[in-house]
C-alpha positions as CSV (number, residue, x, y, z in Angstrom):
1,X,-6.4,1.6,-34.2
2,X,-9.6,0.8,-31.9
3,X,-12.6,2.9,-32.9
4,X,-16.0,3.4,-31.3
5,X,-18.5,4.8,-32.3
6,X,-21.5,6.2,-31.1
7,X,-22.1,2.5,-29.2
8,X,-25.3,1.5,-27.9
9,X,-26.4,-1.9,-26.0
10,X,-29.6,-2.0,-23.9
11,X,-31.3,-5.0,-21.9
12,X,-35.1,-4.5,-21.7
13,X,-35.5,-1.3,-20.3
14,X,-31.9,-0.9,-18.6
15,X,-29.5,1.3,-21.2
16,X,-25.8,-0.3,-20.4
17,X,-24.1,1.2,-22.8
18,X,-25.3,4.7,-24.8
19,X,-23.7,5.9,-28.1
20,X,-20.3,5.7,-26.5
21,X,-17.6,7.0,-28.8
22,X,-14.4,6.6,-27.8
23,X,-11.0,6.1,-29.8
24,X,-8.3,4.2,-28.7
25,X,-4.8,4.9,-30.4
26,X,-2.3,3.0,-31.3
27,X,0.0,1.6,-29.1
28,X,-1.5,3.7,-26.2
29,X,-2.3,2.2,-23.0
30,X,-5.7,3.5,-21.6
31,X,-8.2,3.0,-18.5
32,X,-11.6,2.9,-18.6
33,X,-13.1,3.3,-15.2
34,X,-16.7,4.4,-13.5
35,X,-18.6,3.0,-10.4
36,X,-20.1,-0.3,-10.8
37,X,-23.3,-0.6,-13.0
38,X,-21.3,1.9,-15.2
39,X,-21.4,0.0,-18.3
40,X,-17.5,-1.1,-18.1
41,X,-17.6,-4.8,-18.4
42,X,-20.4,-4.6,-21.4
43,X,-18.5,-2.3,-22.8
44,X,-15.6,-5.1,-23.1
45,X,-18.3,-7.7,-24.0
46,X,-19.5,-5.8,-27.4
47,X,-16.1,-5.2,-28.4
48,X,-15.0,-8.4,-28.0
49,X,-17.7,-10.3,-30.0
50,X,-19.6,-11.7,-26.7
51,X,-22.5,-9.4,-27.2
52,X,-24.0,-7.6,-30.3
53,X,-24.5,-4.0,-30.0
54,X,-27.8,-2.5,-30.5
55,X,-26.4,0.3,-32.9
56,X,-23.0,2.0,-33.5
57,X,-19.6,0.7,-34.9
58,X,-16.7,-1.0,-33.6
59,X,-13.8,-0.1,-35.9
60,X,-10.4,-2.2,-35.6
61,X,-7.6,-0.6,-38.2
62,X,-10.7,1.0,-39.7
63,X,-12.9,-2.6,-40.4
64,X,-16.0,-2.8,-38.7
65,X,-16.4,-5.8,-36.8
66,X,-19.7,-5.4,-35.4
67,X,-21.6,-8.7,-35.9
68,X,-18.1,-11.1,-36.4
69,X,-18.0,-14.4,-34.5
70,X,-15.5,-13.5,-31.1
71,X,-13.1,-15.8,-32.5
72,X,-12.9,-14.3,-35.7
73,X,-12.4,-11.2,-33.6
74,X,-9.8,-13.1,-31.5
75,X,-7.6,-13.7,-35.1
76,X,-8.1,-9.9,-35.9
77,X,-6.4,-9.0,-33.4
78,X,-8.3,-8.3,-30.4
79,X,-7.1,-10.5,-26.8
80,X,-9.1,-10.4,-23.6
81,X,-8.2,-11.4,-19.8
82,X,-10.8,-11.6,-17.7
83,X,-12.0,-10.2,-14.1
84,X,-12.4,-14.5,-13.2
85,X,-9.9,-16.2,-15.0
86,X,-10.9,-18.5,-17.9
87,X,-8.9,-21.4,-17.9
88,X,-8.0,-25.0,-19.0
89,X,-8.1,-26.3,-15.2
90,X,-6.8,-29.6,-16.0
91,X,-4.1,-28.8,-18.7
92,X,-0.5,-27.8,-17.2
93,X,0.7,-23.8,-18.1
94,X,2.3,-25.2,-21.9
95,X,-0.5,-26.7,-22.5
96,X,-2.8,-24.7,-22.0
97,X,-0.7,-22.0,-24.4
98,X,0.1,-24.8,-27.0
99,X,-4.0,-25.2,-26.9
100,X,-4.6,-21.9,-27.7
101,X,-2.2,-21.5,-30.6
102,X,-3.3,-24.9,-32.2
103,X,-7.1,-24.0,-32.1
104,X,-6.9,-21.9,-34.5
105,X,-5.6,-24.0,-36.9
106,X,-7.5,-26.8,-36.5
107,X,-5.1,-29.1,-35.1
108,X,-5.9,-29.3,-31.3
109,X,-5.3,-32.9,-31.8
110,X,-2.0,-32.6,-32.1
111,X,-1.2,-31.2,-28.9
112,X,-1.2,-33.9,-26.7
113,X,1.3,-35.6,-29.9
114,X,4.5,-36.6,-29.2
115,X,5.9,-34.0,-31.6
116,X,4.2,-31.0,-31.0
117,X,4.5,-28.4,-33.6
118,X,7.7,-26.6,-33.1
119,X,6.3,-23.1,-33.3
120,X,3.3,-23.3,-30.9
121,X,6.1,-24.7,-28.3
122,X,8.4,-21.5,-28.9
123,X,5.7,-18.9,-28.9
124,X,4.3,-20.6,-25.7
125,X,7.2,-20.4,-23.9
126,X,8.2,-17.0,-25.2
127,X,5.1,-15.9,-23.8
128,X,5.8,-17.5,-20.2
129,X,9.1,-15.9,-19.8
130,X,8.1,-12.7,-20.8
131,X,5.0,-12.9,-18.1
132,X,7.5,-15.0,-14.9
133,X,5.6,-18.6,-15.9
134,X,8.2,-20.1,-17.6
135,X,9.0,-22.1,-14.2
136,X,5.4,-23.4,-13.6
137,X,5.1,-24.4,-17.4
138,X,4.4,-28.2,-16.1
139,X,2.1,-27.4,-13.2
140,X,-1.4,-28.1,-13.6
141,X,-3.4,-24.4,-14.3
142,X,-6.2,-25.0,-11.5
143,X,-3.3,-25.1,-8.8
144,X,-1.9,-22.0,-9.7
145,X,-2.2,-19.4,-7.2
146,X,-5.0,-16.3,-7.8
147,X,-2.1,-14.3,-9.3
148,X,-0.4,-16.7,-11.3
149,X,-4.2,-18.0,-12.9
150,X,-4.4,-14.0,-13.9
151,X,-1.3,-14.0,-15.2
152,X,-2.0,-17.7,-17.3
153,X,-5.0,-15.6,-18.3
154,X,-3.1,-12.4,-20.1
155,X,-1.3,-15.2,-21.7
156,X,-3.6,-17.3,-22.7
157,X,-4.8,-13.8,-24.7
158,X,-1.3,-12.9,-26.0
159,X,-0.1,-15.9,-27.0
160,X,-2.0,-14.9,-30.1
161,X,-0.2,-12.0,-31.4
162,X,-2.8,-9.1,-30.7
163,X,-2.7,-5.8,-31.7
164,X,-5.4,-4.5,-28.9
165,X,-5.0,-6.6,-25.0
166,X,-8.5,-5.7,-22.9
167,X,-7.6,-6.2,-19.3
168,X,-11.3,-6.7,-17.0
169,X,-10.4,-5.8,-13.8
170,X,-6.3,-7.3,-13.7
171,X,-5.4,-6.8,-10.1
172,X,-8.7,-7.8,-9.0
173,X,-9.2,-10.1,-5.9
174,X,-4.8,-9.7,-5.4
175,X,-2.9,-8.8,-2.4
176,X,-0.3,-5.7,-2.2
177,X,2.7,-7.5,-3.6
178,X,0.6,-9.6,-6.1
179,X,-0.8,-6.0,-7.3
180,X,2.5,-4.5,-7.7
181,X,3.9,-7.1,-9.6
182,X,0.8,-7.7,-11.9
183,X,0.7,-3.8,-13.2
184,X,4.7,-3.8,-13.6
185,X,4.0,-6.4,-15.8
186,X,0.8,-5.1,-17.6
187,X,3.3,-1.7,-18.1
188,X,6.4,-3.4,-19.1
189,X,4.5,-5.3,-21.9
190,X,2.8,-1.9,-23.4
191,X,6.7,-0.3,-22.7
192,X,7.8,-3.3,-25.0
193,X,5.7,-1.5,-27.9
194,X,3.5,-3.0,-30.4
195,X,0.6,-3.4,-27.8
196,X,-2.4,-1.1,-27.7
197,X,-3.5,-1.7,-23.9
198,X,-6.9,-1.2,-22.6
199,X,-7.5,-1.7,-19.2
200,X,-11.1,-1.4,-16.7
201,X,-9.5,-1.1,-13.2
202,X,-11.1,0.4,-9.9
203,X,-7.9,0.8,-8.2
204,X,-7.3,4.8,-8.9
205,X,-3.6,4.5,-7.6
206,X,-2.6,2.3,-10.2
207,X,-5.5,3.9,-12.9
208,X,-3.9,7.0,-12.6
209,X,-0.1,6.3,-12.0
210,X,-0.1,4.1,-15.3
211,X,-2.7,5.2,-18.0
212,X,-2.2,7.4,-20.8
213,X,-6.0,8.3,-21.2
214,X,-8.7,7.7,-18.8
215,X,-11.9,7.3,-20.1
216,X,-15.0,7.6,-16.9
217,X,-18.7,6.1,-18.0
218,X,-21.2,6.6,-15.7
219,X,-25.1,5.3,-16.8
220,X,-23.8,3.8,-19.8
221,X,-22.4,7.0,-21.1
222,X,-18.9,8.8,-21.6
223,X,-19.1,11.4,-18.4
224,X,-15.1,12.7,-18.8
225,X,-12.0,11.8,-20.8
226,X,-8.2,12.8,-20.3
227,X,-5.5,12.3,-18.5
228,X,-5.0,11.6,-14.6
229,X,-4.9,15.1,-14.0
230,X,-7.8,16.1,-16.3
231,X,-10.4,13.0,-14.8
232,X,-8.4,13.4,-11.4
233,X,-9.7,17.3,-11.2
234,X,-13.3,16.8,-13.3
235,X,-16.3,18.6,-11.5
236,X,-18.4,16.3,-13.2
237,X,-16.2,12.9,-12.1
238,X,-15.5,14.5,-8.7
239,X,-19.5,15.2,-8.6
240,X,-19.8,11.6,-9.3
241,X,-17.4,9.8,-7.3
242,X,-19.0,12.0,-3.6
243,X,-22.2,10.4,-5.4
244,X,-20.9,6.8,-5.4
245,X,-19.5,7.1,-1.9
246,X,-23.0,8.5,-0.5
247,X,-24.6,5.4,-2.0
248,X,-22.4,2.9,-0.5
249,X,-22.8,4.6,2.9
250,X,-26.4,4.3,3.0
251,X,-26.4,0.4,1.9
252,X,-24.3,-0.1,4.5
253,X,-26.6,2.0,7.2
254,X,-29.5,-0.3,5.1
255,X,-27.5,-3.3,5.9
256,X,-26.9,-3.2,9.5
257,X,-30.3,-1.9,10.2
């Protein structure tokens, strides 16, 4: 399905990413996870067409789109929801779904029309139901609570049909019952089938309760794989994760000095 190979993005002097190689199968639902600084969001960014890697190959059903405009990448098959929400503030929930359909045809114009094409409507509200929005399809997207932008979000991404969903960060910035409900939903829609799921959380709980595979970067690079048992008992992640906790104790001794 989603194949990487030996990936490699630097900025100046400061290696984010270095010849990561990781393959994602079909229909799994993984987690990629490491302390901040790890390389995790770039990671997402070359994949999805919003940077160009330095070297290696990013390999979706065996093409290599390395180098393809993101929304080319977007019509492969490859959605993204991110950390921050990226929204239509002023459009209403349909709208903004019916937007993103349209787009790629061309035809935007139309969907302010008063016959909207009948299939952007359907898909757009076949989404909402199966993501709790179908109520709040006429409120305005910049009101919607934190949760319900996120979930607008994951819509606006599989509205489209993908055949890989990259999830930055889904619960981020949520309170316990928005959490809850958010990765029930992110696991009911893998459950559903026909969704390869690829998720960068920080939450372990839900990392490890949910995820097939766990993949842990540290510096740019692949430091463990497995599953939550496998990453949960790693020297090398354990190692890491006493180092990341040291760190943040002395910025915070820093701080208040």
């Amino acid at each position: 399905m989603l194949k990487i190979e030996n990936l490699c993005k630097a900025f100046g002097g400061v290696v984010a990413t270095s010849d990561v190689s990781i393959h994602f199968k079909t229909e799994s639902l993984s987690a990629v996870i490491g302390p901040n600084g790890a390389g995790k969001t770039t990671f997402f960014n070359l994949i999805s067409g919003a940077l160009k890697p330095d070297s290696g190959r990013i390999l979706l059903d065996g093409e290599d789109i390395v180098g393809l405009p993101s929304s080319v990448i977007v019509q492969k098959g490859i959605g993204r929801a991110f950390q921050v929400a990226k929204l239509f503030k002023t459009l209403t929930v349909e709208e903004s779904l019916r937007g993103a359909l349209m787009s790629p045809l061309g035809r935007s114009a139309q969907m302010h029309g008063r016959f909207p094409l009948a299939q952007t409507r359907d898909r757009a509200f076949e989404v909402m139901e199966q993501l709790g929005l179908h109520t709040k399809s006429h409120l305005i997207s910049g009101n919607l609570s934190h949760g319900d932008q996120k979930l607008l979000d994951m819509a606006l991404a599989l509205v489209l049909k993908p055949k890989v969903l990259l999830l930055d960060e889904p619960v981020a910035g949520m309170g316990p019952e928005e959490r809850e409900q958010m990765i029930e939903t992110v696991y009911a829609l893998w459950k559903k089938g026909g969704l390869t799921v690829v998720l960068i959380e920080h939450d372990m709980e839900i990392v490890f309760r949910v995820s097939q595979h766990i993949h842990v970067l540290s510096y740019g690079k692949v430091l463990a794989e497995g599953d939550a048992e496998q990453v949960r008992n790693n020297p090398a992640v354990i190692e890491a994760r006493s180092e990341e906790r040291r760190v943040g104790k002395e910025c915070l001794r820093l701080c208040r000095s």
